[in-house]
Structures are given as structure tokens and as C-alpha cells.
PASE-483787 format. One line per 5 residues: number of its first residue (from 1); their letters; for each residue x negated, y, z negated of C-alpha. Coordinates in pm, whole numbers, always signed. Each point is the difference from the previous one (the first is absolute). Example, Ala and Ser with C-alpha at 12.3 -4.5 7.8 and 13.67 -1.06 7.14 Angstrom:
2
1 = as = -1230:-450:-780 | -137:+344:+66
***
This chain:
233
1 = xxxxx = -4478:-472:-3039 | +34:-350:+30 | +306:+23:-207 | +145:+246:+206 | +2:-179:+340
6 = xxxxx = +178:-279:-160 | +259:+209:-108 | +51:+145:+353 | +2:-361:+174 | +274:-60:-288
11 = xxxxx = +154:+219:+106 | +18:-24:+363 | +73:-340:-43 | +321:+57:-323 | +171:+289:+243
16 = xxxxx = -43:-104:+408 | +348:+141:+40 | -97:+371:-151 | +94:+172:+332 | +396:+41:+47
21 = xxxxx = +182:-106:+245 | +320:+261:-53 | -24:+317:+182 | +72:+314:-237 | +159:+162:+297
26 = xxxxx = +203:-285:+95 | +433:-68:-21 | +104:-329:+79 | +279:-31:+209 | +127:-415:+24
31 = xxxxx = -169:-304:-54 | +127:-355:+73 | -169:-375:+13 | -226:+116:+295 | -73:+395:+26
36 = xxxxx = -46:+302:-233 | +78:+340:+111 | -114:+328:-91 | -36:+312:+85 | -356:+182:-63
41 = xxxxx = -25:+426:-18 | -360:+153:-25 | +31:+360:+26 | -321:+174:+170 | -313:+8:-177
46 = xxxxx = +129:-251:-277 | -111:-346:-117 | +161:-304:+14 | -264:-164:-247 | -198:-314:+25
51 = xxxxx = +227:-334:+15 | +11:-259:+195 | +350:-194:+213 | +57:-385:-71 | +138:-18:+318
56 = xxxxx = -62:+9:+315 | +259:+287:+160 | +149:+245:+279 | -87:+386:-78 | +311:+197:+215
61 = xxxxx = -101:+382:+22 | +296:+212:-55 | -179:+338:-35 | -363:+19:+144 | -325:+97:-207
66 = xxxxx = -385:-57:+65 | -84:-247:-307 | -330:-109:-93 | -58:-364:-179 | -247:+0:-231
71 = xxxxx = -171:-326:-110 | -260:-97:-297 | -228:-138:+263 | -18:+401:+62 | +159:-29:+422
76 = xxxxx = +253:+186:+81 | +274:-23:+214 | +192:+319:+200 | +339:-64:+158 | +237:+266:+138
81 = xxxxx = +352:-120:-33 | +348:+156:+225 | +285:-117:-42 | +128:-328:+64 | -362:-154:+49
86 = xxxxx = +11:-352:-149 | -365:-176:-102 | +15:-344:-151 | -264:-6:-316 | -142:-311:-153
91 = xxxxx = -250:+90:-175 | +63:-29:-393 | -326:+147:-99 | -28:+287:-272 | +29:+398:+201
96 = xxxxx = +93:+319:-106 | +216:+191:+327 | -46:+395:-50 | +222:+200:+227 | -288:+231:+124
101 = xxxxx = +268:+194:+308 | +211:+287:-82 | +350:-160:+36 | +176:-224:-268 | -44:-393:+111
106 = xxxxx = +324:-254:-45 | +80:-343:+73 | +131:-326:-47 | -181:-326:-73 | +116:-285:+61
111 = xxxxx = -201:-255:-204 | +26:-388:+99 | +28:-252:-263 | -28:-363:+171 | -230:-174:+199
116 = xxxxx = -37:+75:+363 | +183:-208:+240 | -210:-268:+227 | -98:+173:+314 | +196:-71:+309
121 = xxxxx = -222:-139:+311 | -152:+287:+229 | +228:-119:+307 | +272:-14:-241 | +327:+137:+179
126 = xxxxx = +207:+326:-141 | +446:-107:-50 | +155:+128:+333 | +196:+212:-307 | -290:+127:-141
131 = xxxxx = -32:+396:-13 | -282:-16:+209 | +150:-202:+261 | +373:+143:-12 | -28:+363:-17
136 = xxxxx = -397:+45:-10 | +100:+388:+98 | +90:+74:-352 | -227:-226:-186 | -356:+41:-3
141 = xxxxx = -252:-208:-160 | -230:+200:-224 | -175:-362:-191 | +20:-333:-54 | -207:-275:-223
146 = xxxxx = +93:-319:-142 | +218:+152:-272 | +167:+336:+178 | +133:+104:+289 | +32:+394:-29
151 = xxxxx = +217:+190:+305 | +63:+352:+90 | +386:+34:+62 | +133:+261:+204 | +345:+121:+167
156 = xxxxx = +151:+304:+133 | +377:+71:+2 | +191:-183:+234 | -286:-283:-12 | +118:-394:+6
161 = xxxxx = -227:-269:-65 | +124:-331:+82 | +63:-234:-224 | -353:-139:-159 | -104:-127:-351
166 = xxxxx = -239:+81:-286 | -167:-185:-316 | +62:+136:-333 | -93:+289:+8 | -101:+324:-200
171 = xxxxx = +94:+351:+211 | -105:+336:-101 | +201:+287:+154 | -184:+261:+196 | +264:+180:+146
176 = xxxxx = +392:-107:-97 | +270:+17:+238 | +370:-199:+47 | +7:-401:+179 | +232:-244:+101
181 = xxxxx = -70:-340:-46 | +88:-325:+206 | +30:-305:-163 | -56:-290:+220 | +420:-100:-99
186 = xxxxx = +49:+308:+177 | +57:+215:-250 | -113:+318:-150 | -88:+260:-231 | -91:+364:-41
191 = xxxxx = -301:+83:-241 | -167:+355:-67 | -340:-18:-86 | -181:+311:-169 | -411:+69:-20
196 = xxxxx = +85:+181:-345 | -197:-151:-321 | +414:+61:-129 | +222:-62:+244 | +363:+78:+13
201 = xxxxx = +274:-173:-158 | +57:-294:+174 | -313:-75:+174 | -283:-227:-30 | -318:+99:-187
206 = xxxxx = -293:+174:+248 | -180:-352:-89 | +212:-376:+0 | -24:-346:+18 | +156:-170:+257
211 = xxxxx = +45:-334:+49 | -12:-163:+386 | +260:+110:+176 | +132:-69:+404 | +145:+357:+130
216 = xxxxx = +9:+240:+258 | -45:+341:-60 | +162:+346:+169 | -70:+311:-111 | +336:+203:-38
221 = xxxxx = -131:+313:-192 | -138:+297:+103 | -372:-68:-129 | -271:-188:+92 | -69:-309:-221
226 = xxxxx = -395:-87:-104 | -52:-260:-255 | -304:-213:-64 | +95:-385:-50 | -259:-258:-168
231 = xxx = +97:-344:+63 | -107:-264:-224 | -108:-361:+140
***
């Protein structure tokens, strides 16, 4: 007996890292120096398996399920997810997510790799070309924390929003539709943008990286455009 609980505090103590941190459901999509992006599908009543996340991340719901987080403490956690709800998750604890609703769940999650930036002082005062102070009728705040900054974007056709700015940024497309661009020069350009997991020739992916950029933006299609953005600090 004796003999035997050695062997199992051996063992604990040779293999900590037993419990992956890849999902088997998972396709990556980019990865630079200070994100990796994926794009998770758990089809209804499946698994995703116990792992664990080595980062802290955004979870971006592209089609909605009711998922249940189990953990080896034995709690469990129900969410229902719709579409384009955005939770931040730091928690890099071991759970198994089981996709307990009826419909198919995916999304996209973007996983951050650095350190979080210092936190700005509580009276601390938003850019006059910040989204939120330029055209705060097509950006709404969903989060923020030290490390994210996550808005809801939203524009109908024949929408303008005045010229504003954004941090590097990650944006998931919700719904896709045709802008033009101003560039604080003065010029401009045209850009389609599709919510497709494969877009049409020519077009960005459904999910890019984008680094900070000064613009306005007018929608010229016939489409409403929804996108989530998560800006780093």
C-alpha cells in the first residue's frame, strides 16, 4: 500500500502538465507576436474534452449553443451563447465544455499572449478620436480590462462615421457588407467585407488582424455591416 501511494505522488509530481491544452475541435486561423486565433465547433451533445488555455482570451460567439463547463472540483458552469456575444475568460484552469443545446456551437478565440498593459487612471480621459467619442452611435462598448477593449460595431447602408481611430485590433465579421474608407490625407478606398468562414475572391478572411489605423467609415453597400472588434492595450 505504502508502495503504491508513492507511486501516485510520483506521479502527480513527473506529469503536472497531463491535461492538454489543444482543443480536438479546434482550427487555427493566424497567430503573430501577440494573439492566437482560432476558431472552435462543438456540435450539440458533443465533448470538447478536458484541457486547459495558457492564456488568458476573448470567446466571440458566431453560432449560439447552451454549453456546460465541467470542472474536476465537480461545479459546473451553464452559459447560453447568440451570436456575436463576446465574454473575456481568464481562467486557465483544467474544464471539459459539453454542448448540452440542440444547435451546433461556433466561434472564434482570440487568445492573448503578452502581459496586460498598466491600467490607465479612473478619471483618465477617452482621444476626442476615439470610437466612443467620435461616432459613439455605431460603436458600442461591450468590455474593457487592463489588457482588452472589446466593441460591438455596427452600420447600416448609407451610414458615415466620422473620422475616429482604433488600437490594433482583431475583428470578427458578423454580418459583411461594402465600405469606403477615409484616410486622414483625404483619401480613400473601397473594401467588401464577408461573414463567410470562406469568403470570396478578393476579400478579407471572416477573422483579421489589423493594425491601428485613423479612418472614417461610410457604408456604400446594400447590407448592414456587424463586426465585433477586440482592441489590445
Amino acid at each position: 500500500m505504502k508502495a503504491l501511494t508513492v507511486w501516485l505522488i510520483f506521479g502527480l509530481l513527473a506529469f503536472p502538465n497531463e491535461v492538454p491544452n489543444t482543443l480536438k475541435n479546434y482550427t487555427p486561423l493566424f497567430e503573430n507576436d501577440e494573439v492566437r486565433v482560432g476558431r472552435v465547433t462543438l456540435p450539440a451533445g458533443e465533448s470538447e474534452g478536458l484541457h486547459s488555455h495558457p492564456y488568458p482570451r476573448v470567446l466571440i460567439c458566431l453560432e449560439g449553443a447552451v454549453i456546460e463547463v465541467k470542472r474536476p472540483d465537480g461545479s459546473v458552469e451553464r452559459t447560453s451563447y447568440g451570436p456575436g456575444d463576446a465574454r473575456y475568460q481568464s481562467d486557465t484552469r483544467p474544464h471539459e465544455p459539453v454542448n448540452v443545446g440542440k444547435t451546433q456551437f461556433v466561434g472564434v478565440i482570440v487568445e492573448f499572449k503578452n502581459r496586460s498593459a498598466a491600467p490607465l487612471p479612473r478619471d483618465a480621459k477617452l482621444h476626442p478620436l476615439d470610437p466612443l467619442v467620435a461616432a459613439p452611435q455605431f460603436h458600442r462598448l461591450v468590455l474593457e480590462n487592463d489588457r482588452v477593449r472589446i466593441l460591438d460595431v455596427r452600420n447600416k447602408p448609407g451610414d458615415f462615421e466620422p473620422l475616429h481611430k482604433h488600437a490594433r485590433s482583431v475583428l470578427t465579421i458578423l454580418e459583411g457588407g461594402t465600405a469606403r474608407f477615409g484616410m486622414p490625407d483625404g483619401s480613400s478606398k473601397v473594401a467588401s467585407f464577408s461573414a463567410s468562414a470562406n469568403p470570396p475572391k478578393g476579400e478579407p478572411p471572416q477573422v483579421f488582424w489589423e493594425d491601428p489605423s485613423v479612418h472614417s467609415v461610410a457604408n456604400v453597400g446594400k447590407t448592414p455591416i456587424h463586426l465585433i472588434r477586440v482592441e489590445l492595450k
